[in-house]
C-alpha positions as CSV (number, residue, x, y, z in Angstrom):
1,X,-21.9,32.3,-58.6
2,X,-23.1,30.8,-55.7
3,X,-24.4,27.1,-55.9
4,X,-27.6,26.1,-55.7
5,X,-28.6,24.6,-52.0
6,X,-28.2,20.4,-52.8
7,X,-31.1,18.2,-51.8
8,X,-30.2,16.0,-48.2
9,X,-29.1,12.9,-49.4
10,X,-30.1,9.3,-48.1
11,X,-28.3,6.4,-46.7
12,X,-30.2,3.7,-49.1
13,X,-30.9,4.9,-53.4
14,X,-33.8,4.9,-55.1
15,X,-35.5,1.7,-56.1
16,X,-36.2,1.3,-60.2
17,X,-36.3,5.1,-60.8
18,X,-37.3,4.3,-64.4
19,X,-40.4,2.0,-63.9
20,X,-43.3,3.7,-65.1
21,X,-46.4,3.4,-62.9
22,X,-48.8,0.7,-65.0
23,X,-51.8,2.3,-64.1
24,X,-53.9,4.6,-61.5
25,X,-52.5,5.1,-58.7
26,X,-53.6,4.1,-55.1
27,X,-53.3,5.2,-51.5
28,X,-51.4,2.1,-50.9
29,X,-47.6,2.1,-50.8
30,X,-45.6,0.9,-53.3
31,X,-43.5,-2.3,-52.7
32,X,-40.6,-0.6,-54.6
33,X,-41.0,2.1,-51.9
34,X,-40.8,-1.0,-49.0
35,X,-37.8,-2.5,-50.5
36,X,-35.5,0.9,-50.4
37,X,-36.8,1.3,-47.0
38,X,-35.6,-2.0,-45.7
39,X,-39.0,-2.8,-44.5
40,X,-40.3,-6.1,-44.0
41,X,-40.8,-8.3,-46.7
42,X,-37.8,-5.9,-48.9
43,X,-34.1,-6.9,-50.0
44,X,-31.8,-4.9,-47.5
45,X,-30.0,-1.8,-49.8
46,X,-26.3,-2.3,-50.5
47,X,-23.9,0.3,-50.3
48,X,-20.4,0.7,-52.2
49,X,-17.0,1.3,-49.4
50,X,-14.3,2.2,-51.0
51,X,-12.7,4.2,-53.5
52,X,-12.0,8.1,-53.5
53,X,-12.5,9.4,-49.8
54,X,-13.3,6.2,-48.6
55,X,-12.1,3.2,-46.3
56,X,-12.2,-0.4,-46.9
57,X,-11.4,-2.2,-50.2
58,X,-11.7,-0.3,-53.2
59,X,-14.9,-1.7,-55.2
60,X,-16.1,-3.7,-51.9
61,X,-20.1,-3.6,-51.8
62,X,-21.3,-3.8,-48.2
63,X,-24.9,-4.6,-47.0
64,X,-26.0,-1.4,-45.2
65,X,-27.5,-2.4,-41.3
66,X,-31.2,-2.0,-40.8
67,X,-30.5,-0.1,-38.4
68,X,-29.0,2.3,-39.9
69,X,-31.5,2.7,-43.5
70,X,-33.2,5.6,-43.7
71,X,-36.4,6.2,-46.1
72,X,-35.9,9.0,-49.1
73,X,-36.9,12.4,-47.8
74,X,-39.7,13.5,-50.1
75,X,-39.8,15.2,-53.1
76,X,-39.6,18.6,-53.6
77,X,-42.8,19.8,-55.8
78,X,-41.2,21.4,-59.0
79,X,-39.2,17.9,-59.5
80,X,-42.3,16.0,-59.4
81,X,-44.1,18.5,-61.7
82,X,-47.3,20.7,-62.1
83,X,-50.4,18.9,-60.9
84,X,-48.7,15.9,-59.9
85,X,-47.4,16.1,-56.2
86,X,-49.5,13.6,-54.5
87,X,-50.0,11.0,-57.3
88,X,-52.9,9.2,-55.1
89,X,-54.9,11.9,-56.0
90,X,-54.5,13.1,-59.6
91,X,-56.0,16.1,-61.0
92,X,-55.7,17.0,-64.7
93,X,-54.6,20.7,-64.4
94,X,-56.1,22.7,-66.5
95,X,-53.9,24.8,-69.0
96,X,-53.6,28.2,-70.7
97,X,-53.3,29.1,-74.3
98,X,-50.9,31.9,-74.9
99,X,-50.2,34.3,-77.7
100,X,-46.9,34.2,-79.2
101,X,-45.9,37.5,-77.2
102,X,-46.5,36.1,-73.7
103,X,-44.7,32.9,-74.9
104,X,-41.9,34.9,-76.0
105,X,-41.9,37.8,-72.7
106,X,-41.5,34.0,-70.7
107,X,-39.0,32.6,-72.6
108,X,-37.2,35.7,-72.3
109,X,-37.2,35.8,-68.9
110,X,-36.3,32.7,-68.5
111,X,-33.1,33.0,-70.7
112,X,-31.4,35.4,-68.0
113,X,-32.0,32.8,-64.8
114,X,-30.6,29.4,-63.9
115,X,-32.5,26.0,-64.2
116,X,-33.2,25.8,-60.6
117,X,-35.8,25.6,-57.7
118,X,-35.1,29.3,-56.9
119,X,-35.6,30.1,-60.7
120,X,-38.8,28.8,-60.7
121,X,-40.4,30.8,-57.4
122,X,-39.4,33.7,-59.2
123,X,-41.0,32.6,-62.3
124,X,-44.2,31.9,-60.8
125,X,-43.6,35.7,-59.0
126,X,-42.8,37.3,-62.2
127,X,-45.8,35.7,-63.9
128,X,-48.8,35.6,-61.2
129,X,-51.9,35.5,-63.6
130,X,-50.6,32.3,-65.7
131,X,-50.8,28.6,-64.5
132,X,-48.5,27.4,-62.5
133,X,-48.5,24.0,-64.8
134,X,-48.2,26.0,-68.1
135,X,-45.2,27.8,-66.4
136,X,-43.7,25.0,-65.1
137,X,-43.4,22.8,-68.5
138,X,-42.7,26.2,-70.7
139,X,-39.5,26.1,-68.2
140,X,-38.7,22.7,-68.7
141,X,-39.3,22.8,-72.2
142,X,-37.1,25.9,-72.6
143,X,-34.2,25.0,-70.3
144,X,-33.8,21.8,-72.9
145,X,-33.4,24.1,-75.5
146,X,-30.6,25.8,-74.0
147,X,-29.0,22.2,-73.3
148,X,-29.7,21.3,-76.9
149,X,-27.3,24.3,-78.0
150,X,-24.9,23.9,-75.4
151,X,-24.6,20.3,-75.1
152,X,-21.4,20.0,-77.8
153,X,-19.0,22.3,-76.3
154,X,-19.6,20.5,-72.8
155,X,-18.3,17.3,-74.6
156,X,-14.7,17.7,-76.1
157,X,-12.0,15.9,-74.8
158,X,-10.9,18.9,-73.2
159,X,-13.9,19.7,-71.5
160,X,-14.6,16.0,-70.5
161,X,-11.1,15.8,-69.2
162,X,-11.2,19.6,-67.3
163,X,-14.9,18.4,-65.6
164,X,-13.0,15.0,-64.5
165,X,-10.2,16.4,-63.3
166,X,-12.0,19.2,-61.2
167,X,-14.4,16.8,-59.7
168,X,-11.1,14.3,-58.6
169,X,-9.4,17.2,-57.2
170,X,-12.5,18.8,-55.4
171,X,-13.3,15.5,-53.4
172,X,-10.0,15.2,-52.8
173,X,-10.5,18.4,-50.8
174,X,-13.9,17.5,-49.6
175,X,-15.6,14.3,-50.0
176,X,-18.9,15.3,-48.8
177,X,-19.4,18.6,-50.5
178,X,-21.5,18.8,-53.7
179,X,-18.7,18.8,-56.1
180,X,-20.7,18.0,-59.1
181,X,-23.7,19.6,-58.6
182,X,-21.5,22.6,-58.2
183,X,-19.2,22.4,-61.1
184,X,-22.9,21.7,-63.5
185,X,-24.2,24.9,-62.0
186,X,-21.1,27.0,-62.1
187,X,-20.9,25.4,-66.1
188,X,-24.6,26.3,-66.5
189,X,-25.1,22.3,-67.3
190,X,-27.7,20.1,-66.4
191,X,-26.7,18.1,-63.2
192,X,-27.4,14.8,-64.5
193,X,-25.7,15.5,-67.4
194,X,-22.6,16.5,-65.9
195,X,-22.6,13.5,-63.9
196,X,-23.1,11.2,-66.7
197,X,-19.8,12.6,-68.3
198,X,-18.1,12.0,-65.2
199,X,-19.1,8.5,-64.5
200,X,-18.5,7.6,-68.3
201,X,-15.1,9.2,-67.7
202,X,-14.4,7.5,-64.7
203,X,-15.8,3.7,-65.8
204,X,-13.1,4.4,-69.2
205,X,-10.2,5.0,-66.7
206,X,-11.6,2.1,-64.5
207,X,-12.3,-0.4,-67.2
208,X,-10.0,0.7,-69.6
209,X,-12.1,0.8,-72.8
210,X,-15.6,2.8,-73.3
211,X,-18.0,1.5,-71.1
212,X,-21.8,1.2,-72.8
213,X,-24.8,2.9,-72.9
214,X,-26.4,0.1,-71.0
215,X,-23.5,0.1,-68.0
216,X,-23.9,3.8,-67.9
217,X,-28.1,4.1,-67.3
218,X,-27.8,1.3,-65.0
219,X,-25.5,3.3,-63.0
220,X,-27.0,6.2,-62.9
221,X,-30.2,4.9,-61.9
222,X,-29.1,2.5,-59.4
223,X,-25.9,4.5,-58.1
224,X,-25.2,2.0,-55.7
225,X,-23.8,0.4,-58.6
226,X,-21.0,2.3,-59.1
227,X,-17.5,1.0,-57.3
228,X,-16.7,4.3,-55.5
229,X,-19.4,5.4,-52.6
230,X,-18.1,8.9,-52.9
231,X,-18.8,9.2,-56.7
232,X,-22.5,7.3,-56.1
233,X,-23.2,9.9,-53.9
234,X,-22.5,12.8,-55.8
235,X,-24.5,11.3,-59.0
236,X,-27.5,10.6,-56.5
237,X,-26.9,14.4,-55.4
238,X,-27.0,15.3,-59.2
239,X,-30.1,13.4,-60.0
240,X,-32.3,14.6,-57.3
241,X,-31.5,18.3,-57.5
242,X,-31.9,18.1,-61.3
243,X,-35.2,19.5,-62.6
244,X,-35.3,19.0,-65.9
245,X,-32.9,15.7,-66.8
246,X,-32.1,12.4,-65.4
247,X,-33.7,8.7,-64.5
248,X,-35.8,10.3,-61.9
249,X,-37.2,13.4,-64.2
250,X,-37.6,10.7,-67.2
251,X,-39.4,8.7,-64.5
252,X,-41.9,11.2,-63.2
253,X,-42.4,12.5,-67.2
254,X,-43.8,9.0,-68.1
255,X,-46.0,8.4,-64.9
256,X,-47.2,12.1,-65.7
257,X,-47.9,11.2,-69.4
258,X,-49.2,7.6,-68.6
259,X,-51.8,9.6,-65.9
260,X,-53.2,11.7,-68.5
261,X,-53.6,9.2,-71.4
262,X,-55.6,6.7,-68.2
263,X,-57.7,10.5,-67.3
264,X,-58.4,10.9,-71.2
265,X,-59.7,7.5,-71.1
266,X,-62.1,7.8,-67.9
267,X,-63.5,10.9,-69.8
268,X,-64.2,9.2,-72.7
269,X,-66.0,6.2,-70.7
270,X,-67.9,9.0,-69.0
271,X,-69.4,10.6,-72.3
272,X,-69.8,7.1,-73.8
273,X,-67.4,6.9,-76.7
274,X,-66.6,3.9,-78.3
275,X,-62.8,4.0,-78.9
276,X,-59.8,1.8,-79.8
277,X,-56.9,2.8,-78.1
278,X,-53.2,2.7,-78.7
279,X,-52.1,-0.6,-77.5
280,X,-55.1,-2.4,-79.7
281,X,-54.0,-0.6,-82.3
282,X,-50.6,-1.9,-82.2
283,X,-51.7,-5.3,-81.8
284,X,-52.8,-5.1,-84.8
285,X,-49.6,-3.9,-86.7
286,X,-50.4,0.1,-86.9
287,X,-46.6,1.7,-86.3
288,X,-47.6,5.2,-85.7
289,X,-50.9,5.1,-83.6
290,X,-52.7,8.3,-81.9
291,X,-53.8,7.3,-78.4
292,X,-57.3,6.6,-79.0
293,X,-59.2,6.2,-82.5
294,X,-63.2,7.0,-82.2
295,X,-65.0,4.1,-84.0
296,X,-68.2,6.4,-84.2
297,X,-66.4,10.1,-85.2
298,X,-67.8,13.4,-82.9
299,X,-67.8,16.8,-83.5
300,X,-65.9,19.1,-81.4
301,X,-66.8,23.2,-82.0
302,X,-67.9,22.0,-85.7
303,X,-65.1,19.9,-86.7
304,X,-65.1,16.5,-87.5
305,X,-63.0,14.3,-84.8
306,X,-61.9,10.6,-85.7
307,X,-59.1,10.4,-82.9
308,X,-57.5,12.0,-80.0
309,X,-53.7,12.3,-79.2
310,X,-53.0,13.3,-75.4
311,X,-50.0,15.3,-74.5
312,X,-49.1,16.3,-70.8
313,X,-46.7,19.5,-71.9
314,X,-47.0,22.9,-73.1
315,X,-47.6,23.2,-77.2
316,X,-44.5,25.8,-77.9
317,X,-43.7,26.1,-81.7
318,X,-40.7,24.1,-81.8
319,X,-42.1,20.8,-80.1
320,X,-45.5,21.4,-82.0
321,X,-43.4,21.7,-85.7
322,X,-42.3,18.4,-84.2
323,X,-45.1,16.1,-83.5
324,X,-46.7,17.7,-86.5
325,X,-44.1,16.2,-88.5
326,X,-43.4,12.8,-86.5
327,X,-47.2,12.0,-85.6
328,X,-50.1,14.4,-86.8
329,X,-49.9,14.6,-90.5
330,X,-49.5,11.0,-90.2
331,X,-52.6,10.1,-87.8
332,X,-54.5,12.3,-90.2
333,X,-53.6,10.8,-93.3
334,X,-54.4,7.3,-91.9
335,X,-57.4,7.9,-90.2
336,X,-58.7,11.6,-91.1
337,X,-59.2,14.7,-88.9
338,X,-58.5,14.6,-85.2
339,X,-57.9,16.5,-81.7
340,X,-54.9,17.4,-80.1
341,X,-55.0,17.9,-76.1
342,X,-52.0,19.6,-74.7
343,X,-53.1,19.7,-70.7
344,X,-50.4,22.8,-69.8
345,X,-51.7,25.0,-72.8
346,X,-50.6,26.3,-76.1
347,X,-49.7,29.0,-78.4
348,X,-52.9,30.2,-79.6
349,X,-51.9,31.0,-83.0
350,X,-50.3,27.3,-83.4
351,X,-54.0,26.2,-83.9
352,X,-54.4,27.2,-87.4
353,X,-55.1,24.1,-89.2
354,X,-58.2,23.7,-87.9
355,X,-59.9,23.9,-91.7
356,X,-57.3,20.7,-92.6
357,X,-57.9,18.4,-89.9
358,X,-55.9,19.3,-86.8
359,X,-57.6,20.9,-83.9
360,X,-55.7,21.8,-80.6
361,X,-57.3,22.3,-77.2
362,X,-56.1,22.6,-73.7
363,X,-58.5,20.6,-71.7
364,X,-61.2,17.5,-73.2
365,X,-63.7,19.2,-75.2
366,X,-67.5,19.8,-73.4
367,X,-69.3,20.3,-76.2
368,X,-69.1,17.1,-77.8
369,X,-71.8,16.3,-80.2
370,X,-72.0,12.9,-81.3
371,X,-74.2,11.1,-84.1
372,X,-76.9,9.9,-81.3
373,X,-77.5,13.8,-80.1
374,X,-77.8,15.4,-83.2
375,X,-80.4,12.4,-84.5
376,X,-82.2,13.2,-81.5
377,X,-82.0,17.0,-81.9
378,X,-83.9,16.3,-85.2
């Protein structure tokens, strides 16, 4: 099965992969983005010499020459997500609803390809008339399914041992060759994944004991952490080609989710809704909050609205049972009836408890009636 083409990797990694952005973005760049640059005003990147493949002490951290930094190269588009490639100018795409069947034709499809770039031109080719956002979080959300089921056999001792063992003997043969991303794809297993089991394995042999959770995400968000260049660059390798998992994807997820809940927001300021949001809420000791709770209620299409929960994915029936479960029933028993936003569409027939307090829509609601316009309608 022939590997999927790596991403170019950089001399200098990623600063903080797992901040989320704090608010709207701006044209300006970020200082985080100056700092693994080497620019002016930045701490100079480290790398790691050493280890497997390399020269110099094994361990030995080096400060890389100015000279000789190079920026990231930039993102490719289905990493960063639907409606999200140039964060200084965010657009709320708008979404589909889907009847079960189209769901299921898609998911179908997307059973018999690979979790990659390729995959998803050929999704988008496959399925012309639907949005490109809906199809790109229906894959995401899909290809974690398959994980889901998958992810036990992938982490026996056998199969840990077989994946280390593999990688040791393939850099041994080739130090700059994708060796990891290669042995996730050839396994069917999510890049960042597969390079989480091999670091873990490595630190144990390293360290001697089981290294931590905490040791681990470090690592692989700052792989010029790890003591062995050649294994830093094949996580880094792993993480940027990953689509689905990983620091980076985890990143971009939150900044995507955070952007919508600031959008919802704006909206609400724009039709003049008094609202409490999420973080008040907290502050005042609620444990399960929606985003934002209407102090005045509206009606949306005839239904009573008392609060708003934002959610930048596609509503499939699985991660719909969920939140319906986790958060729904529980906003609605707290503070009544409410409306449910999933920006990259839904099932359609997921929206049937309308009559009980739960509506589902796939963009902010334009027919809004509020107390004030139906006292003056009278």
């Amino acid at each position: 099965m022939a590997a999927a083409q790596p991403y170019s990797v950089p001399l200098c990694f990623p600063a903080r992969l797992s901040r989320p952005l704090r608010s709207a973005p701006s044209n300006r760049p970020s200082r985080a983005a100056g700092r693994s640059c080497g620019k002016r005003g930045g701490s100079c990147p480290r790398r790691v010499v050493g280890g497997l493949g390399g020269k110099g002490t094994p361990g030995a951290v080096a400060p890389i020459p100015r000279s000789r930094v190079r920026c990231l190269p930039p993102l490719p588009a289905s990493l960063l997500g639907a409606g999200v490639a140039q964060l200084g100018h965010f657009v709320a795409p708008r979404g589909m609803k889907l009847t079960k069947a189209q769901y299921d034709e898609i998911a179908q499809f997307l059973g018999h390809v690979q979790p990659t770039r390729q995959s998803l031109r050929k999704l988008k080719e496959k399925f012309p008339s639907q949005s490109q956002s809906t199809l790109l979080s229906i894959f995401s959300q899909e290809y974690q399914k398959q994980i889901k089921r998958t992810h036990a056999k992938h982490h026996t001792a056998e199969a840990v041992e077989t994946y280390y063992q593999r990688y040791l003997n393939g850099v041994m043969k080739n130090a700059s060759a994708p060796v990891l991303l290669e042995l996730a794809n050839e396994m069917d297993f999510a890049p960042s994944l597969m390079a989480r089991i091999v670091l873990e394995r490595f630190l144990q042999e390293q360290e001697q004991a089981i290294p931590s959770k905490t040791l681990i995400n470090s690592m692989l968000r700052d792989p010029s952490q790890i003591p062995d260049g050649v294994l830093a660059n094949q996580i880094y390798q792993c993480t940027v080609n990953d689509c689905c998992y990983g620091p980076l994807v985890d990143c971009i997820k939150h900044a995507i989710g955070h952007e919508h809940e600031v959008l919802l927001r704006e909206m609400l300021l724009e039709k003049n809704l008094s609202f409490i949001a999420e973080d008040q809420l907290r502050a005042k000791g609620y444990d399960k909050t929606p985003d934002f709770i209407l102090e005045v209620p509206v009606a949306v299409e005839g239904h009573i609205i008392h609060w708003i929960e934002s959610k930048a994915s596609f509503g499939d029936e699985s991660s719909h049972q969920a939140y319906l479960q986790d958060q729904f029933w529980s906003y609605w028993n707290r503070f009544g009836p409410g409306l449910v936003i999933y920006w990259y569409g839904f099932i359609e027939e997921l929206d049937c408890h309308r009559e009980r307090g739960i509506l589902l829509k796939d963009c902010f609601p334009t027919d809004i009636v509020t107390l004030r316009h139906s006292m003056a309608q009278r």
